[in-house]
Structure formats: structure tokens, C-alpha cells
N, C-alpha and C positions, 0 to 999 in steps of 0.2 A: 913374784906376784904381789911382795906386801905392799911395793909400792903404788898399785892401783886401787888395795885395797885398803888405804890410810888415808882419811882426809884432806884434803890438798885446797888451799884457796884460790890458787892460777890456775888459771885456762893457758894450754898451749896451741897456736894454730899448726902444728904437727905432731903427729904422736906416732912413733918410729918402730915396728915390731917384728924384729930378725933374731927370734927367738934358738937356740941351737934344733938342728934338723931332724927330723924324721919323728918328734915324739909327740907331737898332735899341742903345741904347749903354743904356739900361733892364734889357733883357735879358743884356746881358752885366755888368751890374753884379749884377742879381739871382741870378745860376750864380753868380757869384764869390761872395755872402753865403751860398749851397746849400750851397758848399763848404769856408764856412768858419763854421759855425758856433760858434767858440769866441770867436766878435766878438760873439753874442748872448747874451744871459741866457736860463735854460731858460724864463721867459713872455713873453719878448720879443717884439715884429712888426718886421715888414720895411715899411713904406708905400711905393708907388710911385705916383705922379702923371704920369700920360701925357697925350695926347687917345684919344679912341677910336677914332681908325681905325688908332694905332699896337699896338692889343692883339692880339696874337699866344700860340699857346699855347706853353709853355716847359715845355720838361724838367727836372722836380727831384726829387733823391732826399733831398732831407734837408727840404726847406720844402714846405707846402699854401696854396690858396688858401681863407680861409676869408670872404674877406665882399670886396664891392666896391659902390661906388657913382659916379653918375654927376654931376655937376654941372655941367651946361651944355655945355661942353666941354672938361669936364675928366673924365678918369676919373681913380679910386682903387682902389689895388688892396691887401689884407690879407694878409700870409704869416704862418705860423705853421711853428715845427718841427714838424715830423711825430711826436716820439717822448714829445709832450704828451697825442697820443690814447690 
């Protein structure tokens, strides 16, 4: 996590989060990119790679979910900023 939480002056138009499984460390990686959007390009996505039984809904005031799929036992999850719409 330090590295979300360290200053950075690039925007990435992806931001990659397949955190190791089952310990909810997804989610808090995902609020940390919510709240820092100036890590992202304005058409940037956020990708998160779980399994499915780790999906839970998340609070976010700055990203949406706009698309997900399933592959086996993998989920994928699509964020976008909100202020795209």
C-alpha cells in the first residue's frame, strides 16, 4: 500500500489490483485509488482480479463499476471515474 500512498506525478491509464486472495486487501487498495485519483488519466480504468466469493460491494465517491466478467474462477472487475459520465 505505500505505494498508493507516496506521492507520484504520473497518471497511469491502468491500474492493475490482484492483490493476494481472501484478505479483503482488494478493497482497500481499490478506496485508496477512489481517493486518489490524480494516479489516474481522466480515461483511465482501475482492473481488479479476485475470485468470486471475495466480491463484496464497496464504497466509492470518485470511481464506478462499469463492466465485469467471470472466468472460471476468476473475477474482473472495471472502474472508471465517475466525472467521465
Amino acid at each position: 500500500f505505500r505505494f498508493l500512498e507516496s506521492p507520484r506525478s504520473e497518471k497511469f491509464e491502468y491500474i492493475y489490483i490482484a492483490p493476494p486472495q481472501y484478505k479483503e486487501m482488494w478493497i482497500k487498495a481499490l478506496q485508496m485509488v477512489d481517493q486518489r485519483l490524480d494516479l489516474l488519466t481522466e480515461d483511465g480504468w482501475v482492473i481488479v482480479q479476485i475470485h468470486p466469493v471475495e466480491l463484496a460491494d464497496v464504497k466509492l465517491s470518485n470511481l464506478h463499476e462499469f463492466d465485469r466478467r467471470e472466468y472460471g474462477s476468476t473475477l474482473v472487475l472495471f472502474y472508471a471515474r465517475n466525472d467521465l459520465d
